[in-house]
C-alpha positions as CSV (number, residue, x, y, z in Angstrom):
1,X,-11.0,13.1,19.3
2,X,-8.3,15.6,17.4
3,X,-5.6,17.9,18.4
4,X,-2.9,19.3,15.6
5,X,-0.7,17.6,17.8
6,X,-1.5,14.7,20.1
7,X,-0.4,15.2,23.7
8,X,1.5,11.8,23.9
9,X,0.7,10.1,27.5
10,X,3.5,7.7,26.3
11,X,6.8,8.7,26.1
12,X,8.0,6.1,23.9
13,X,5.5,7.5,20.5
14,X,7.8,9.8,19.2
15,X,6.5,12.7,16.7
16,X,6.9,11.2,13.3
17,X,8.1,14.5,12.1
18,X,9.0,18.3,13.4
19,X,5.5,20.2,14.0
20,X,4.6,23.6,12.1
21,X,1.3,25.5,12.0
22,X,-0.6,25.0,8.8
23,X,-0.7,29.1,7.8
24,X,3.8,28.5,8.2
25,X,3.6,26.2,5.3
26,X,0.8,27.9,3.0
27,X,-2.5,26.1,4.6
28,X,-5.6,27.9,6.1
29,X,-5.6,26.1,9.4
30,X,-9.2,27.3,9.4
31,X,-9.8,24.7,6.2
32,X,-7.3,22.4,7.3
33,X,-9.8,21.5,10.4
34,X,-12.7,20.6,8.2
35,X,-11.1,17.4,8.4
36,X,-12.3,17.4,11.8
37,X,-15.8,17.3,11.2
38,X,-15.9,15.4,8.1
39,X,-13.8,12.6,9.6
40,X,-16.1,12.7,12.5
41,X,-19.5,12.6,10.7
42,X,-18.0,9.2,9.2
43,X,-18.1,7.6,12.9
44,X,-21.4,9.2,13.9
45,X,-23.3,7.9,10.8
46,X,-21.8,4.3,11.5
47,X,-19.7,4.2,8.4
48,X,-16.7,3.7,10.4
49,X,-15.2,2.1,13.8
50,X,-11.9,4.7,13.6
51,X,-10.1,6.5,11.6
52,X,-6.7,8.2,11.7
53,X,-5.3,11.2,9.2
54,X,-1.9,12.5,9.1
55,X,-1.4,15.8,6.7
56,X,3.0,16.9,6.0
57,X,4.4,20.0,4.1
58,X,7.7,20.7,3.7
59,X,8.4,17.6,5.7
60,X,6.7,19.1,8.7
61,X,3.7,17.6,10.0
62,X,0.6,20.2,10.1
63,X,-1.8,18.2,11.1
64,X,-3.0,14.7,13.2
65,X,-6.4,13.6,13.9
66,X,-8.1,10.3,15.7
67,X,-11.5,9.7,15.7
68,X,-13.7,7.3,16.4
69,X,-13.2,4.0,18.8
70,X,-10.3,1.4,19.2
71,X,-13.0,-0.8,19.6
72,X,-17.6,-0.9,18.9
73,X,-17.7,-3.2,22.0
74,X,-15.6,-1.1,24.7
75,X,-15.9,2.4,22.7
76,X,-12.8,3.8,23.8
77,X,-11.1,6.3,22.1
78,X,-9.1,5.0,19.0
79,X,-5.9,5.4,20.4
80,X,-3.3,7.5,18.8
81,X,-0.7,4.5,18.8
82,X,-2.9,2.1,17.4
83,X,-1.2,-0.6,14.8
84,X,-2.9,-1.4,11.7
85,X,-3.1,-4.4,8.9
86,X,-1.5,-2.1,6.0
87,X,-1.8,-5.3,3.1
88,X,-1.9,-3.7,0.2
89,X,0.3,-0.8,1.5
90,X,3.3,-3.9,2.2
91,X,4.2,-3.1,-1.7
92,X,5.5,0.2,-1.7
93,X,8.0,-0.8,0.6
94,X,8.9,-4.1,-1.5
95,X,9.5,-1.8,-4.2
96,X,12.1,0.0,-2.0
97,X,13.8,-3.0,-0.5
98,X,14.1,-4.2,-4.4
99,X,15.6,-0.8,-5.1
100,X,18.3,-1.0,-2.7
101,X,19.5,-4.2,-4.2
102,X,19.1,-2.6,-7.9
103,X,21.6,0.3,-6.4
104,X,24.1,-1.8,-5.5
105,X,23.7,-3.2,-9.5
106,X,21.6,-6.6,-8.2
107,X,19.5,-6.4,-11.2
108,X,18.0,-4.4,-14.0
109,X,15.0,-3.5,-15.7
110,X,15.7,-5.3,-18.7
111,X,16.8,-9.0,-17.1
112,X,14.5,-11.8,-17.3
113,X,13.0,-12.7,-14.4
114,X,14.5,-16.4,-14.9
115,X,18.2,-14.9,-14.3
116,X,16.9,-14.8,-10.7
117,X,13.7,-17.7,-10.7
118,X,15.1,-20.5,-13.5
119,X,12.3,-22.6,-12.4
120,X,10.1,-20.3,-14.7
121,X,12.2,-21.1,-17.9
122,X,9.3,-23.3,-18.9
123,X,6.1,-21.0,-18.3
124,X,3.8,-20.6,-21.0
125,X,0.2,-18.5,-21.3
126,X,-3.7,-20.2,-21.3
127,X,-4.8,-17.7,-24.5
128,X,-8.3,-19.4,-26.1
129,X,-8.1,-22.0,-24.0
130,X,-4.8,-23.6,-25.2
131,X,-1.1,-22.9,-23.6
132,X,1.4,-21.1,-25.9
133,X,4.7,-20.2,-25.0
134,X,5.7,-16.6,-23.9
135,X,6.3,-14.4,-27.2
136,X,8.7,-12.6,-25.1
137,X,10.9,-13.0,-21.8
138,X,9.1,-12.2,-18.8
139,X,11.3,-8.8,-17.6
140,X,12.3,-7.2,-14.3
141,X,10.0,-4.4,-15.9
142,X,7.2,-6.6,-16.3
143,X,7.8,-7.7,-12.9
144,X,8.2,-4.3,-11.3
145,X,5.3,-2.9,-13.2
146,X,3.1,-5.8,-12.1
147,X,2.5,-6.9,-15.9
148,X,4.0,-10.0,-15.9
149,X,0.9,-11.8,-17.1
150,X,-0.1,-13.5,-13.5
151,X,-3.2,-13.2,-12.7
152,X,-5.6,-12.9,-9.4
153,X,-9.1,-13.0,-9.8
154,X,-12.1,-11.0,-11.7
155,X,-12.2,-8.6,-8.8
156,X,-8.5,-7.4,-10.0
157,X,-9.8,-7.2,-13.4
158,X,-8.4,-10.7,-14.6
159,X,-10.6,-12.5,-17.4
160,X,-9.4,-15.6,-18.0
161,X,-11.7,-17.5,-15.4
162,X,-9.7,-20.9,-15.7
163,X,-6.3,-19.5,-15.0
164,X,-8.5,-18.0,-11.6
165,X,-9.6,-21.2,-11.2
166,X,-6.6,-23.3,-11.0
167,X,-4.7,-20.6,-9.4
168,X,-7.4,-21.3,-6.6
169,X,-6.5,-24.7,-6.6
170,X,-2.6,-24.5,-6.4
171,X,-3.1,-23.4,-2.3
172,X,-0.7,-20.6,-3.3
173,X,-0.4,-19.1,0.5
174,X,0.1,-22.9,2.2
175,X,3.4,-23.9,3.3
176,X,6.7,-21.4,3.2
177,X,7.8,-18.3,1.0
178,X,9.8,-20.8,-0.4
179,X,7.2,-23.3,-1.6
180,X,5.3,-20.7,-3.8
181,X,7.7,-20.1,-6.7
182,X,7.9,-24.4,-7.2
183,X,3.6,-24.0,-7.9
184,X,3.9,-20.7,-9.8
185,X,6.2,-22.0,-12.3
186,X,3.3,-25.2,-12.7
187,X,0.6,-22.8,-13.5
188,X,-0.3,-20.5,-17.2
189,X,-0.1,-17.1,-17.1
190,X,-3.3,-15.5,-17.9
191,X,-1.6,-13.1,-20.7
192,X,1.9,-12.6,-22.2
193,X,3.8,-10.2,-20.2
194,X,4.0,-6.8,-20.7
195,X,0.6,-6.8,-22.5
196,X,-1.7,-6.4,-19.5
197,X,-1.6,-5.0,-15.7
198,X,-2.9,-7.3,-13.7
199,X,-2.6,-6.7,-10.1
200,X,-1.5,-9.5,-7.5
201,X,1.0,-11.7,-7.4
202,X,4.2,-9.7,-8.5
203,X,5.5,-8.8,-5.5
204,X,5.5,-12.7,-4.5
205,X,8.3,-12.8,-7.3
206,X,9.5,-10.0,-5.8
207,X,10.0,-11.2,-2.4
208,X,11.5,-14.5,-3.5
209,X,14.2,-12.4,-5.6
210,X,15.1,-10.4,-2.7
211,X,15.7,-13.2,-0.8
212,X,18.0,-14.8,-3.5
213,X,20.3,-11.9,-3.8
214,X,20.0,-11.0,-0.6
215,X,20.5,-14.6,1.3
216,X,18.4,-12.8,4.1
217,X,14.5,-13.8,5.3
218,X,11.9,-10.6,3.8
219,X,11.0,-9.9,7.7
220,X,15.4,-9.8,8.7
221,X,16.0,-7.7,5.3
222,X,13.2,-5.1,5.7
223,X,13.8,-4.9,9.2
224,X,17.6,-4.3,8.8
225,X,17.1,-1.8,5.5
226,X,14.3,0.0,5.9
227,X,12.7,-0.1,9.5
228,X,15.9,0.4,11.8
229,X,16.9,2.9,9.8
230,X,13.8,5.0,9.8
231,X,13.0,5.0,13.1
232,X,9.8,2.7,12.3
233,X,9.2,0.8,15.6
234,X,5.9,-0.4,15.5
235,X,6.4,-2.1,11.7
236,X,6.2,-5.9,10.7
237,X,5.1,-9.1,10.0
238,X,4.2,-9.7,13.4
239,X,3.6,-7.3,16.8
240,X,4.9,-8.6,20.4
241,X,2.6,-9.7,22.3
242,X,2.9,-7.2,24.8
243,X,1.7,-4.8,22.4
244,X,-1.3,-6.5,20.5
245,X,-3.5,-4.7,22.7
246,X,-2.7,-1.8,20.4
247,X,-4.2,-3.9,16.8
248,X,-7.3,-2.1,16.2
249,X,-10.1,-5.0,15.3
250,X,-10.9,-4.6,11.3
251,X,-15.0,-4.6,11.2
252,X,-17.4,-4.7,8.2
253,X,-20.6,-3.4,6.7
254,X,-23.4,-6.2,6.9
255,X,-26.4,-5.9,4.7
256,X,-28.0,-3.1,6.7
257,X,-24.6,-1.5,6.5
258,X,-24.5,-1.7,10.0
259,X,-20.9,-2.1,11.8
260,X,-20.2,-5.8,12.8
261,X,-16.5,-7.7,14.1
262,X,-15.3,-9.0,10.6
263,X,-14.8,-12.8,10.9
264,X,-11.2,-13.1,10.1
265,X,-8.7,-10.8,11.8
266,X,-5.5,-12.3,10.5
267,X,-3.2,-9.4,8.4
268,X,-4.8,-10.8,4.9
269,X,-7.5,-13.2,3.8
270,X,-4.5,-15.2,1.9
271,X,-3.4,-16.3,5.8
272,X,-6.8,-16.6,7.1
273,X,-7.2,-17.7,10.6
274,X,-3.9,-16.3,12.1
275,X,-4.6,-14.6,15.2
276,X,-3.9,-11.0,15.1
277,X,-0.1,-10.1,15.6
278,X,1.0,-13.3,15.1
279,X,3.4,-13.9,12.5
280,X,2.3,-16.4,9.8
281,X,4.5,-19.0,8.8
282,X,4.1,-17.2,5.2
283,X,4.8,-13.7,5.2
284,X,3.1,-11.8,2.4
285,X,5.1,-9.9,0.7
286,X,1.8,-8.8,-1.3
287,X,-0.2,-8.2,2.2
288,X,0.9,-8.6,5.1
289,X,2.5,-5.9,7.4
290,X,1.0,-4.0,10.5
291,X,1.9,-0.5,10.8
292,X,0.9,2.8,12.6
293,X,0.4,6.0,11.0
294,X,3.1,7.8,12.2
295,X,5.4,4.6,11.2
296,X,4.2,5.0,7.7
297,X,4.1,8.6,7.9
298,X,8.4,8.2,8.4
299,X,8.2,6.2,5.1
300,X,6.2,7.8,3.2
301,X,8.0,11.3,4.2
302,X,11.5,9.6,3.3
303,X,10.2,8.8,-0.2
304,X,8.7,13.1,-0.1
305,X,12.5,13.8,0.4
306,X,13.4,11.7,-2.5
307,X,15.0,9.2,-0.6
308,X,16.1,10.5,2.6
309,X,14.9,11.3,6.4
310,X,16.2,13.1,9.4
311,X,19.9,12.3,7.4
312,X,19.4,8.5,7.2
313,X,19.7,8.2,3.3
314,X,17.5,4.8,2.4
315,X,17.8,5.7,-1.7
316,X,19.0,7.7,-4.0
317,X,17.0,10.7,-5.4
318,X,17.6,9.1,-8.8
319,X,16.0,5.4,-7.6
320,X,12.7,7.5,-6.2
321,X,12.1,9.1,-9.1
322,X,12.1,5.6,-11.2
323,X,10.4,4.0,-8.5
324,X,7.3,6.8,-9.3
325,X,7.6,7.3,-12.8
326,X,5.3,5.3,-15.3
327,X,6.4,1.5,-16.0
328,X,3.4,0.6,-17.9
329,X,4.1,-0.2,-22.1
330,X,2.5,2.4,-24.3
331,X,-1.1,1.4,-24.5
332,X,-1.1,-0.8,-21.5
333,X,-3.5,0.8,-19.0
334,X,-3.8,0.6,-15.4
335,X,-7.1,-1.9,-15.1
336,X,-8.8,-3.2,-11.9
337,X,-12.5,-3.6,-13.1
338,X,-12.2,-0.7,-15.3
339,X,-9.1,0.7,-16.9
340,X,-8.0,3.7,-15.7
341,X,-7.5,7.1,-17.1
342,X,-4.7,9.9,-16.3
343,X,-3.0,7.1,-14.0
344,X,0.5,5.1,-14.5
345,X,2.0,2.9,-12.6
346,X,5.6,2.8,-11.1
347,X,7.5,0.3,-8.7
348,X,4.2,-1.0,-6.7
349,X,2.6,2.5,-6.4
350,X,-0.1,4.4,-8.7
351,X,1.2,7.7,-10.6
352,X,-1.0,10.6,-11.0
353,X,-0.5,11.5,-14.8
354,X,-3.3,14.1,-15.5
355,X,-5.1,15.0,-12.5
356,X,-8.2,16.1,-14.1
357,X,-8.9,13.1,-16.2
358,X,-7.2,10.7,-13.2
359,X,-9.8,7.8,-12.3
360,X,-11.1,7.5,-8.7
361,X,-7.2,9.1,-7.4
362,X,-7.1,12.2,-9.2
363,X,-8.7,16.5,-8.2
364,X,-7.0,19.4,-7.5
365,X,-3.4,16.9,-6.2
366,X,-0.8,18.1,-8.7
367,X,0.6,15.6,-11.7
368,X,3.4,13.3,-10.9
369,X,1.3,12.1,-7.2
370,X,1.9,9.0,-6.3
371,X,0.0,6.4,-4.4
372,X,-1.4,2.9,-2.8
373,X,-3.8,1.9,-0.3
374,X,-4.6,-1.0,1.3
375,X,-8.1,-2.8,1.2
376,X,-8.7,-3.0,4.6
377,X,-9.1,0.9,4.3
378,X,-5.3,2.4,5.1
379,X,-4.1,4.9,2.1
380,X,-1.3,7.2,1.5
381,X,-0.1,9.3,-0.9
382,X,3.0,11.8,-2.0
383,X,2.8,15.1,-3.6
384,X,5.8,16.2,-5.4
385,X,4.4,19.1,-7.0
386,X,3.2,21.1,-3.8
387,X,5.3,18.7,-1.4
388,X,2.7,17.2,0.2
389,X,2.3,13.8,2.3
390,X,-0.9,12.0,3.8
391,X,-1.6,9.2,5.5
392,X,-4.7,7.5,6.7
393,X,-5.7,4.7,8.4
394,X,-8.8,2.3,9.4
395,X,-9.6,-1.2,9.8
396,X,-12.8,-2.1,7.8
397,X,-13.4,-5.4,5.3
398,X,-12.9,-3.9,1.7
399,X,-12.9,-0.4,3.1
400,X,-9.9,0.5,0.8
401,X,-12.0,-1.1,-2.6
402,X,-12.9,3.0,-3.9
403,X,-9.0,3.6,-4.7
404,X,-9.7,0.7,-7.0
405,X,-13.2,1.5,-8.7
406,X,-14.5,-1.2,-7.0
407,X,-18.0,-0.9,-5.1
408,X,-18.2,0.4,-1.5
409,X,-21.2,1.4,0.4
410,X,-20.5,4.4,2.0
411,X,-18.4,7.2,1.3
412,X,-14.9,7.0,0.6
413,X,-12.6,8.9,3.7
414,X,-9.4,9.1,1.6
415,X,-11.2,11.2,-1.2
416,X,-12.3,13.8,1.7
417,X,-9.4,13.5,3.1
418,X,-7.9,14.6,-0.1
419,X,-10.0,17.1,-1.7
420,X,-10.3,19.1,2.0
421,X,-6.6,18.9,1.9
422,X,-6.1,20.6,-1.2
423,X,-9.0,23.2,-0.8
424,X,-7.1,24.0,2.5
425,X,-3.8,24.9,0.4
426,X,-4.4,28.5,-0.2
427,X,-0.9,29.7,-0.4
428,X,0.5,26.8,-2.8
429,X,3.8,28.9,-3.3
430,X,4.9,29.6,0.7
């Protein structure tokens, strides 16, 4: 099932965006629809349950398919206001919340993290099997830039297997957002900050700083500063009941690669066993919003516009363009299981450097692109260089792992989604 434009049944699923043809804002419409086919062959080979693309230019939406089922067991269309388990994609908009505070002169790069979490004054690293104390302050850089030296597991490219280990231990995720900073600052860090990426827990910190300044729960803030503002109904920690008919069921690949009902269908492994749309008595800051696509499509769009959307200004042009410009020290590389070439990255998202060389994010996208996914198989990404916004969404166990390098089975939707896209752009200028 795809139309350019969905005829909405419901009168409450607003547009995300004003509508325009694809040959009005310098697409072949004719390209443009091999994502149509493409997408489709996906759910016909098995690959996928359902999948969702969104395609902006200019800030006007030129294209919006759904294919596939809302669920295997009833195989009913995948329904065009279907809410998703975002995870990883919860960062980018952590980033913004922290950015609104750092406007209003909260915090800067250059502060140690203690200013705002004293009970880290005493942290120190595990290096050769020995703790040593930090050769540096841990900074809001570091923090921002997610290379503060915390770690989270080989499969996020972490090597020191003990710090895993008791990391694992600690039952991080048990208990409150206000119980994990008291067990952080007990546990090493697994390098000195600023001397490694390692992607994880950052946004944790993040969360707990936002709360601080902001005396406000993450779920009241965001809601308040981000989601009012922009329109984005369907977003949170949680979905009313009423509505949880709408959470598309997350599947996996077995070991025939054949489509099966993934065990746990909580928002992120890290709060296992809570029933879809519930809210979790943690809320992850690094994991654990649902969305829809048009909902992120608002954000993401607002971020296109440096800032602002349908005259609702959430930041300043100024704060974007830090938020999506390279954090990482000189010689510090962006490193899940590999490091990465031609990629930076910013306030929670992944910068496009050098499209050519870029690893597993990069083609024919113009330099300056920025980025995230989420593993459950949801991506984005913004195009400043020819203005152009995506978003994508499925439900799968690990289906978002090829953004990262990491092995996936089958092939990877938000790379076709990305290189039709830009062989569809035949009038880059218009």
């Amino acid at each position: 099932m795809s139309n350019e434009y969905p005829v909405h049944a419901d009168a409450k699923l607003a547009t995300p965006l004003p509508i325009a043809s694809p040959s009005s804002v310098g697409f072949s419409a004719e390209r443009l629809k091999r994502i149509d086919p493409a997408m489709q062959a996906e759910i016909d080979a098995g690959h996928y349950a359902g999948i969702s693309v969104m395609v902006a230019r200019h800030g006007k939406l030129v294209k919006s398919g759904f294919y596939g089922y809302q669920t295997l067991e009833g195989r009913e269309p995948l329904r065009e206001d279907a809410i998703y388990r975002i995870a990883s994609m919860t960062k980018p908009i952590i980033a913004v919340a922290m950015l609104l505070l750092y406007e209003e002169g909260k915090w800067q790069l250059d502060d140690p993290v203690t200013k705002f979490i004293p009970e880290f004054a005493d942290l120190q690293v595990l290096q050769d099997g020995k703790l040593v104390p930090l050769d540096r302050p841990m900074t809001m850089r570091h923090l921002m830039a997610s290379s503060a030296g915390f770690a989270f597991g080989p499969a996020f490219g972490s090597t020191n297997l003990k710090v895993d280990e008791m990391y694992a231990k600690a039952d991080l995720w048990s208990g409150t957002n206000d119980d994990i900073i008291p067990k952080l600052a007990k546990l090493p860090l697994e390098s000195q900050p600023g001397t490694e990426f390692r992607y994880g827990l950052q946004q944790e910190v993040q969360s707990a700083i936002l709360r601080r300044i902001s005396g406000e729960q993450l779920d009241t803030l965001l809601e308040r500063r981000i989601f009012a503002p922009l329109g984005m109904k369907d977003t949170g920690f949680d979905v009313a009941p009423d509505q949880r008919d709408r959470i598309a069921p997350r599947y996996a690949l077995d070991q025939n690669l054949k489509l099966i009902l993934a065990p746990d269908q909580s928002p992120f492994p890290a709060v296992a066993g809570t029933p879809p749309g519930v809210k979790p008595k943690y809320l992850l800051a690094i994991a654990g919003l649902y969305s829809t696509t048009q909902d992120y499509m608002r954000f993401a769009q607002m971020l296109g516009n440096r800032g602002t959307l349908d005259g609702v200004r959430i930041l300043s042009p100024n704060s974007v363009k830090l938020m999506t410009s390279n954090l990482l020290p000189l010689g510090v590389p962006m490193h899940f299981l590999q490091p990465f070439e031609g990629i930076g990255y910013g306030m929670n998202v992944g910068i496009v450097l050098d499209p050519s060389r870029a690893s597993f994010n990069g083609g024919a996208n113009g330099a300056g692109t920025f980025y995230w996914g989420g593993v459950h198989g949801t991506w984005f990404w913004v195009d400043p260089t020819y203005d152009i916004v995506v978003v994508g969404m499925l439900q799968q166990q690990d289906g978002g792992n090829p953004m990262t390098g990491r092995p996936y089975p089958v092939p990877d939707v938000a790379g076709i989604s990305r290189a039709i896209t830009y062989g569809a752009l035949v009038d880059p200028a218009l």
